[in-house]
C-alpha positions as CSV (number, residue, x, y, z in Angstrom):
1,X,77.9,97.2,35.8
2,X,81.0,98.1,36.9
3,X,81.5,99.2,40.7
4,X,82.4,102.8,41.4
5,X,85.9,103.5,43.7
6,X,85.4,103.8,46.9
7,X,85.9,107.6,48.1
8,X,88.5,107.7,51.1
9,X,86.1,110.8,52.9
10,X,82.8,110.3,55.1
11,X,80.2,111.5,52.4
12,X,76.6,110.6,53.1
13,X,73.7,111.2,50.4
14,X,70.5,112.7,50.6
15,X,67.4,113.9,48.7
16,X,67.7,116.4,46.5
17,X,64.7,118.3,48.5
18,X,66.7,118.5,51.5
19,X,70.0,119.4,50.1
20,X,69.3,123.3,50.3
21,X,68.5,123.0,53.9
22,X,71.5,120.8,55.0
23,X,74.0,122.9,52.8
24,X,72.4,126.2,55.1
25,X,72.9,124.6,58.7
26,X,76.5,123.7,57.7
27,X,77.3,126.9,55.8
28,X,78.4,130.3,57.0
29,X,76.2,130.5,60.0
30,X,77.1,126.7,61.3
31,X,80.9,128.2,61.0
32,X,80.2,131.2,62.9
33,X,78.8,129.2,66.1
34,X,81.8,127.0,65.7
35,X,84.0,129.8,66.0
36,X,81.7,131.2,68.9
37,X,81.9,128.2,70.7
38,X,85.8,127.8,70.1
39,X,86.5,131.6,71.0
40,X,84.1,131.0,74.6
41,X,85.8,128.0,75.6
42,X,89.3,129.6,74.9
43,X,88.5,132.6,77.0
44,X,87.7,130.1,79.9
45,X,90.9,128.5,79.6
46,X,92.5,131.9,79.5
47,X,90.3,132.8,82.8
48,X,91.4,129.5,84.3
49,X,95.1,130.2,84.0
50,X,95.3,134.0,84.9
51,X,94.7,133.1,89.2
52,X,97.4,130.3,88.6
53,X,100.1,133.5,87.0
54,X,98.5,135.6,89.8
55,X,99.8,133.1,92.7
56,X,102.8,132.5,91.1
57,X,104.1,135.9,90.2
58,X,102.3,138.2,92.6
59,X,101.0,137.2,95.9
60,X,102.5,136.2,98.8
61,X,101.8,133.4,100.7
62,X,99.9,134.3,103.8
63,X,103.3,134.3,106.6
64,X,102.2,132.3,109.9
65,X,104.1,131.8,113.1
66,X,105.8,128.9,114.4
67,X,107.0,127.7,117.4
68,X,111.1,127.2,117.8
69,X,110.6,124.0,119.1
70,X,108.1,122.8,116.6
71,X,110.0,119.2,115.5
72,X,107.6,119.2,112.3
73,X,109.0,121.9,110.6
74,X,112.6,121.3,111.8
75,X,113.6,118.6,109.1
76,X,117.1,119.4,107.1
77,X,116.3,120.7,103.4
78,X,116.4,117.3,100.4
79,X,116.1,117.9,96.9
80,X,113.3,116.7,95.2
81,X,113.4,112.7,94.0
82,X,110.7,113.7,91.4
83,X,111.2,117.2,90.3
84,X,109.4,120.0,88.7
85,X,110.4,119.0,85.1
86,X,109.3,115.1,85.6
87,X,106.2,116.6,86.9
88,X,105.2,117.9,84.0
89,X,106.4,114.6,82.2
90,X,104.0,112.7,84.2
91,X,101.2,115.2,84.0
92,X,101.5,116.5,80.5
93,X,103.3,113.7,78.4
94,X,101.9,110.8,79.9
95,X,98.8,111.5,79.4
96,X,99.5,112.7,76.1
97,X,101.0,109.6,74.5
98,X,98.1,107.8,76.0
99,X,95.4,109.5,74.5
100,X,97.3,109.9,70.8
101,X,97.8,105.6,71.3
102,X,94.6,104.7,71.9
103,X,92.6,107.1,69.7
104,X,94.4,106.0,67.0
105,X,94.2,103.0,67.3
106,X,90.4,102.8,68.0
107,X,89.9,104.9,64.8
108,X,92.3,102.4,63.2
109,X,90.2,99.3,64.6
110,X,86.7,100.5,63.9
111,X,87.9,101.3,59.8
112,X,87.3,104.9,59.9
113,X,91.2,106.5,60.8
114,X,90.4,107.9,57.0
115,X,87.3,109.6,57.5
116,X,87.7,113.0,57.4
117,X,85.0,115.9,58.9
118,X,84.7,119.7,57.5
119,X,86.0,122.1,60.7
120,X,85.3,125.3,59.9
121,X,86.4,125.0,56.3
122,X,89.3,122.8,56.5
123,X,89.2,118.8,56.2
124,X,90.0,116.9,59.6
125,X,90.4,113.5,60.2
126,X,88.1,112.3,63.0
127,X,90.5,111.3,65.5
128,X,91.9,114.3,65.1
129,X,89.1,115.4,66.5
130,X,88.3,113.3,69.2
131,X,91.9,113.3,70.2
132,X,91.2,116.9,70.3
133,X,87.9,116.8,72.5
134,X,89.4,114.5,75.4
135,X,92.2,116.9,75.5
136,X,90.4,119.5,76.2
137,X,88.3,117.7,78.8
138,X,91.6,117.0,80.4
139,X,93.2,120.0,80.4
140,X,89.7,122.1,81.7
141,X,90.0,119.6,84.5
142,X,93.6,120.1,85.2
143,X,93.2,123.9,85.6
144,X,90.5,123.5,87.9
145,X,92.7,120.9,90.1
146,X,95.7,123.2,89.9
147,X,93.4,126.2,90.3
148,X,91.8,125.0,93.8
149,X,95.5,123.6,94.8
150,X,96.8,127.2,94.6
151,X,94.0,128.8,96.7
152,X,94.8,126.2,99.5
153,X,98.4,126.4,99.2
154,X,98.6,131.0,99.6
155,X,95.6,131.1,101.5
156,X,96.5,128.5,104.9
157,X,100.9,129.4,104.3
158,X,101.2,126.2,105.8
159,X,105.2,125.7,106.6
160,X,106.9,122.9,105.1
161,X,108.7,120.1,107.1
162,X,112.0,122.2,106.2
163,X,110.9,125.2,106.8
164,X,113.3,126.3,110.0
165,X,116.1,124.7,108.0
166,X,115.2,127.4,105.0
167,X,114.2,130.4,106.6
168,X,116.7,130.0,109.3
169,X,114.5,132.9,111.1
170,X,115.7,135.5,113.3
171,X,114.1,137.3,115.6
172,X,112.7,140.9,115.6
173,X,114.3,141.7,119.4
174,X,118.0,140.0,118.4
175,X,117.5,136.9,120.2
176,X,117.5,133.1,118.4
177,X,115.3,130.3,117.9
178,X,117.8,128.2,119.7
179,X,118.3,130.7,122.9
180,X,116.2,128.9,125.7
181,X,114.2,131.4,126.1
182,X,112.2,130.9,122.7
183,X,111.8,127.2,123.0
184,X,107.8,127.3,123.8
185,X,107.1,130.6,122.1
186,X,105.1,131.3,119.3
187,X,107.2,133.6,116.8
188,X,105.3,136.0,114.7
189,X,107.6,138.9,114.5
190,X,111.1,137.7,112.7
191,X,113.0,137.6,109.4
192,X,114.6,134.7,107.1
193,X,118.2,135.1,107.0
194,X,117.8,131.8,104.3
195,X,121.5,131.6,103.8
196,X,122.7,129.7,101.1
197,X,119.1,129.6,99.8
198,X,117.1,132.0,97.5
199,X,114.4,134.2,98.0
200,X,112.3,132.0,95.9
201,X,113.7,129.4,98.0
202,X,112.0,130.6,101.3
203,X,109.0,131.6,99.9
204,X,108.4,128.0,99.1
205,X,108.7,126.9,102.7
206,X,105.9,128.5,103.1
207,X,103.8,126.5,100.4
208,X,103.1,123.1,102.0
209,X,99.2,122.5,102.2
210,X,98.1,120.9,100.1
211,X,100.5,119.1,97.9
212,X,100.5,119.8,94.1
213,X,102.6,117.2,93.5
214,X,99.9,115.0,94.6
215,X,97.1,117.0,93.4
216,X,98.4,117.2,89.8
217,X,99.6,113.6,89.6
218,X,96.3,111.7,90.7
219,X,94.1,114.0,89.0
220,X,96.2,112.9,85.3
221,X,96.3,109.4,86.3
222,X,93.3,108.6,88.1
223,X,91.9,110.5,84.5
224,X,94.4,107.9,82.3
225,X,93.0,104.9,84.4
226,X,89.1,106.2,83.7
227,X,89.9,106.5,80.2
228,X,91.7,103.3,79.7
229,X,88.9,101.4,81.5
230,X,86.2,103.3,79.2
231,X,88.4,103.3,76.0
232,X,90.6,99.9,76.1
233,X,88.4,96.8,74.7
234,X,90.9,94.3,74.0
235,X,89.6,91.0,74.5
236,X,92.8,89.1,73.8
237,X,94.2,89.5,77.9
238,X,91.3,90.5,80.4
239,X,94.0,92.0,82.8
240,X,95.9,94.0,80.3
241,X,93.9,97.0,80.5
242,X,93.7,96.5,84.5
243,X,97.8,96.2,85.0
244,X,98.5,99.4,82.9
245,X,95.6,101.4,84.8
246,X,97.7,100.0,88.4
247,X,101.1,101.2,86.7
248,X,99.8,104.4,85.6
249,X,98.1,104.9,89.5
250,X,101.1,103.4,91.4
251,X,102.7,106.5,89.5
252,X,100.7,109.3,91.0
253,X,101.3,107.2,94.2
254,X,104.9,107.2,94.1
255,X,104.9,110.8,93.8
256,X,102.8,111.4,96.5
257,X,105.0,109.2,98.7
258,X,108.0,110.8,97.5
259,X,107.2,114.7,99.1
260,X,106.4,113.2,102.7
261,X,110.1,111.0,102.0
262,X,112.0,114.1,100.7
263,X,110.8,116.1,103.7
264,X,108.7,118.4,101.5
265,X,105.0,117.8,102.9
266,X,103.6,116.8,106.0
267,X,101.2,113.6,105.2
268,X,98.1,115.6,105.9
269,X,99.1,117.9,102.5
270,X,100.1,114.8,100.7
271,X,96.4,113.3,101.5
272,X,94.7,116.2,100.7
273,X,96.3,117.1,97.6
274,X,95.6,113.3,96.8
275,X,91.8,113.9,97.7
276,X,91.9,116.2,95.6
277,X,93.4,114.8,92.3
278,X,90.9,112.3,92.7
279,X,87.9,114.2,93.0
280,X,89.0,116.7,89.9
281,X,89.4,113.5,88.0
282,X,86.2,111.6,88.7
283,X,84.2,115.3,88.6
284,X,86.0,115.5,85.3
285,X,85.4,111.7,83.7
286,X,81.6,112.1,84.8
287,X,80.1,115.1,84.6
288,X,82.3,116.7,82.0
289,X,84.0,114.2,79.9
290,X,80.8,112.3,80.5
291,X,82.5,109.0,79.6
292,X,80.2,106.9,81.5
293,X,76.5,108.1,80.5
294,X,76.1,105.0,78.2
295,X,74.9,103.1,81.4
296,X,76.7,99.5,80.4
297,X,79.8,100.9,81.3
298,X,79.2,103.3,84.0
299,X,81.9,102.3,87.2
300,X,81.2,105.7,88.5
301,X,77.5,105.6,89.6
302,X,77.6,101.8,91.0
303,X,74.8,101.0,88.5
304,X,74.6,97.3,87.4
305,X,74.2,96.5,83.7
306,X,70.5,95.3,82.3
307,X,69.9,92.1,81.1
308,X,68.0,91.5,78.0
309,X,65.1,89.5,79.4
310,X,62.6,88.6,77.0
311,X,64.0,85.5,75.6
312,X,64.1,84.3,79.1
313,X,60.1,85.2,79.8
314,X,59.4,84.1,76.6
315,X,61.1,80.7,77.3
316,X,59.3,80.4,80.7
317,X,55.7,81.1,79.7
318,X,55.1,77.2,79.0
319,X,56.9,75.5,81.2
320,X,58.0,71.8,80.5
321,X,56.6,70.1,83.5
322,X,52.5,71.6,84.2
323,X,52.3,71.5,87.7
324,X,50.5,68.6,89.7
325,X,47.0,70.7,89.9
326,X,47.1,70.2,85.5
327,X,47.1,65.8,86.1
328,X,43.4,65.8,86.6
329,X,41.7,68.8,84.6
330,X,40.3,69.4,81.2
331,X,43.0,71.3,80.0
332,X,45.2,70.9,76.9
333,X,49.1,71.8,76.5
334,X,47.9,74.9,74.1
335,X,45.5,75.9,76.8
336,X,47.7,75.4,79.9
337,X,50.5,77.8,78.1
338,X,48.0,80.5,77.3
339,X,46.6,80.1,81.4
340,X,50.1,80.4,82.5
């Protein structure tokens, strides 16, 4: 008999009495939660971005005073080594590329990159799908990081390490920050001349704790090392996986050392913001993402991996050498093993 060509799609068979049953929970109504369920977690995207448009475009940064002889705040104004635009390389690309990589080539590992599943009418391949599912996880958790960065950032005002240099403030009763007389006092009441810079420009000085630099870049690559270390099983090199999750880290690192060089934070934002890349991703990973619930993989919750230990108990209920109380009684090697 000859054998019948193998169909390319997922198909799976099933009685014929259960065919009107299965063709109902993934008809119409199975559709309509689908687009329920899409159209929900859309509108908490939307919900998640709206504060970060808020900040940007519509409030002001909560104005502090300073003192005229504060030497924090008096370093001269650097451009930025990593800028807004390699930013978004490292937090949006990177992690990109990544994800595309190594779901296709899992799919392409395990024989199934051809299997295809019905989404909500159309034909998808599954790694479409997956790839789709860990970006969302990804992105959910990079709005909430950005999201909590922005609060800190309008609500403390903190002033950069450049801020005098910037604002180059003047002072509501004529006088300067470099008269004598306002060397040890707290200004409240003056203006930013900011020559030579923008307003946007001075508005920034004012937007030093915590770092979103740092925020955004450990949150995307403490998230690519997570996934790697859950993802990656390559047994040809054991440190493979480990070297690319200390590049993609030492990343995230350079860019938190590079606002503190470039006289853009103070370290205390840089820690913070890094703080708090790292809790978004591991809150992320494990509790939404939930790459780690299997248990034999789970790096997050210190747990140690079972053993499988019944050959061991069954090997060890007759032991090969009866102890020396067995020389001298009645009993045989059958009847010692079931004592034992």
């Amino acid at each position: 008999m000859r054998d019948a060509p193998e169909d390319q799609s997922v198909t799976v068979s099933m009685p014929a009495s259960a065919s009107g049953s299965a063709a109902g929970s993934t008809g119409p109504s199975s559709d309509r939660r689908m687009t329920q369920r899409l159209l929900v977690e859309l509108l908490v995207v939307v919900v998640l971005v709206i504060p970060i448009c808020v900040y940007e475009f519509a409030v002001d940064p909560v104005r502090r005073g300073f003192f005229c002889d504060d030497e924090s705040i008096s370093y001269p104004f650097q451009d930025n080594t990593i800028t807004p635009v390699m930013l978004g390389l490292i937090v949006g690309l990177l992690p990109a590329l990544v994800m595309v990589v190594v779901e296709y080539v899992s799919h392409l590992r395990a024989g199934d990159i051809s299997a295809t599943v019905d989404l909500l009418g159309w034909r998808v391949s599954t790694w479409y799908v997956e790839l789709g599912r860990q970006s969302t996880y990804f992105c959910f958790g990079l709005l909430l990081t950005f999201d909590a960065t922005e609060v800190g950032k309008y609500t403390i005002g903190r002033l950069r390490p450049h801020f005098l240099a910037v604002c180059q403030p003047q002072i509501a009763d004529g006088s300067m920050c470099s008269d004598p007389v306002n060397l040890h006092r707290y200004m409240e009441n003056y203006d930013c001349a900011g020559e030579g810079f923008t307003v946007e420009d001075v508005r920034q000085a004012r937007l030093s704790f915590p770092s979103g630099h740092s925020s955004l870049a450990f949150y995307a690559m403490i998230y690519v090392a997570l996934y790697l270390q859950r993802k990656i099983t390559w047994r040809g090199s054991k440190l493979s996986r480990h070297f690319v999750q200390f590049a993609v880290v030492m990343v995230a690192w350079y860019t938190a050392l590079s606002r503190v060089m470039d006289h853009w934070h103070h370290w205390s934002d840089v820690l913070s913001g890094s703080l708090l890349g790292v809790a978004g991703a591991l809150i992320t990973a494990h509790y939404i993402a939930r790459m780690f619930d299997d248990g034999a993989s789970n790096i997050l919750s210190g747990g140690l991996r079972r053993e499988n230990t019944a050959a061991t108990l069954q090997e060890e209920v007759c032991p090969t050498t009866p102890p020396p109380y067995s020389v001298n009684n009645s009993f045989s090697e059958d009847q010692y093993c079931s004592k034992v």
